[in-house]
C-alpha positions in Angstrom: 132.0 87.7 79.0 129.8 90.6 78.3 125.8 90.1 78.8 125.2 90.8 75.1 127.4 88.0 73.6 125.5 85.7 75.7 123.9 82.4 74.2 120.8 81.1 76.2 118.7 78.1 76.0 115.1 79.4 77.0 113.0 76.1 78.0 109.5 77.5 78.3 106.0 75.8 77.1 104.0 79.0 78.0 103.8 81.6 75.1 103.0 84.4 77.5 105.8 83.5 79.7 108.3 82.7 76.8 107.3 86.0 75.6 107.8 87.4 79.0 111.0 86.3 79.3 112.3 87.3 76.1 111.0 91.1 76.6 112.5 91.2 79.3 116.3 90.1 78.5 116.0 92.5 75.7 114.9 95.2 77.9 118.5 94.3 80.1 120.5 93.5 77.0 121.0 90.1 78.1 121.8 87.6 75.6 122.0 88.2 71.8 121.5 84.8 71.2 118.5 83.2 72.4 117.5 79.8 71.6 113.8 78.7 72.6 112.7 74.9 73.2 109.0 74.5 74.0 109.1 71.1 75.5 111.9 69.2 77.1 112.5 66.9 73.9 113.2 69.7 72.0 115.7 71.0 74.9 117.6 67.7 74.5 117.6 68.0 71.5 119.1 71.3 71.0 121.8 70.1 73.7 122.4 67.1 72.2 122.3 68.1 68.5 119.7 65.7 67.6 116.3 65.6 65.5 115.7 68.7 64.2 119.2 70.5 65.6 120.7 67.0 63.9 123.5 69.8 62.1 124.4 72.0 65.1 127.7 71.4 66.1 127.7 70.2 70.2 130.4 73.0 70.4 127.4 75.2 70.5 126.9 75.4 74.2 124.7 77.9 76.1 126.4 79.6 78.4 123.2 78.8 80.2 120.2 77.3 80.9 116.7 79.1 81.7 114.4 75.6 82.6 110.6 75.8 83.7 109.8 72.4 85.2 106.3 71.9 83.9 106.5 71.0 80.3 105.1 68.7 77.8 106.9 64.9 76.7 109.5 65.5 79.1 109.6 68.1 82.2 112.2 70.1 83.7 113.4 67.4 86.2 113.8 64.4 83.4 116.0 67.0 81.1 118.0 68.2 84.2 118.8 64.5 84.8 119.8 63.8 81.8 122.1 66.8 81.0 123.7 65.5 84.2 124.3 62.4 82.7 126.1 63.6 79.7 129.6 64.7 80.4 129.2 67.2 77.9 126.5 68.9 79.7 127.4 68.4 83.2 128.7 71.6 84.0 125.9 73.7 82.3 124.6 76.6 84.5 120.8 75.6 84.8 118.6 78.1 86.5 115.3 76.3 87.2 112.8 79.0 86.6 109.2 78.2 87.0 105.8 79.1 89.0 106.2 76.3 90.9 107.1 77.4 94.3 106.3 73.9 95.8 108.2 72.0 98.2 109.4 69.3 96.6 110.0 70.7 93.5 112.8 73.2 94.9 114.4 69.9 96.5 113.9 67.9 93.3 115.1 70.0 91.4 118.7 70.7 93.4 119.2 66.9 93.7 118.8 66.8 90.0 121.4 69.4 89.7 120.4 72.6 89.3 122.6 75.5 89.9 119.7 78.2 90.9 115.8 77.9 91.6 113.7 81.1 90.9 110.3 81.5 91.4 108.7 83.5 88.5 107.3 86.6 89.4 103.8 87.7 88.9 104.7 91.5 89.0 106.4 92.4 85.3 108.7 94.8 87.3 110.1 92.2 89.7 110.4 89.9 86.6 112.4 92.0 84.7 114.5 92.2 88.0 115.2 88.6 88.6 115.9 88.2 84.5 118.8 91.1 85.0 120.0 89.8 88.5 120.3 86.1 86.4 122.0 87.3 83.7 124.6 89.6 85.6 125.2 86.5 87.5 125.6 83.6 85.2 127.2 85.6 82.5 128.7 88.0 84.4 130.4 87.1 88.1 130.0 83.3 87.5 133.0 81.6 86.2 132.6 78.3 84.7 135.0 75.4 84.6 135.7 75.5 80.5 137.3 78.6 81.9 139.9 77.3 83.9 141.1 74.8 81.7 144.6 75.2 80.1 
């Protein structure tokens, strides 16, 4: 899978940040489809095709998951649990990607199941970095188990 055809599910509550993050996948051509939930409700809902994604087919996977822990009505570690808890969102690549470079939250957040924990960084330059080195490895080397079934 190439970088471009990418879909990604961007869970971010902070406009400068979303906006951030979205500069900089276009700057690497990552991802020509980018879905952004502001809150963890609306993540689950996307996932889960509920509320206001009530029509989109659950075939309509991300290939993966870009998941800031701090947000409103639900954060990062409820919406990881849950996906967890749904077969058909078990095996979704989630890269925890958030300020938080507590701790507790890095070991939280891998018992909750996420694939990847990346500290955001301040410096623009190392942030576009970090977005390119995700995205040539979750949609590039990574192979996913939908792709070795027959």
């Amino acid at each position: 899978m190439s970088n471009a055809a990418a879909k990604i599910l961007l869970v971010e509550d902070n406009p400068d940040d979303e906006a951030l993050t979205l500069r900089a996948l276009r700057h690497h051509k990552i991802g020509d489809d980018v879905v952004v939930a502001h809150d963890g409700v609306e993540a689950l809902d996307f996932l889960f095709s509920r509320g206001e994604f009530a029509q989109d087919s659950l075939t309509n996977m991300p290939d993966v998951v870009l998941l800031d822990l701090n947000l409103p009505r639900v954060n990062g570690h409820e919406v990881l649990q849950a996906m967890r808890a749904d077969e058909r969102t078990r095996n979704l690549p989630v890269v925890v990607l958030t300020s938080s470079n507590e701790e507790q939250d890095i070991k939280r957040s891998y018992q909750s199941g996420a694939n990847s924990y990346i500290r955001k960084p301040v410096d623009f330059r190392e942030f576009t970095n970090a977005v390119e080195k995700i995205g040539d490895y979750w949609l590039e080397l990574n192979l996913g188990p939908e792709e070795h079934i027959n």
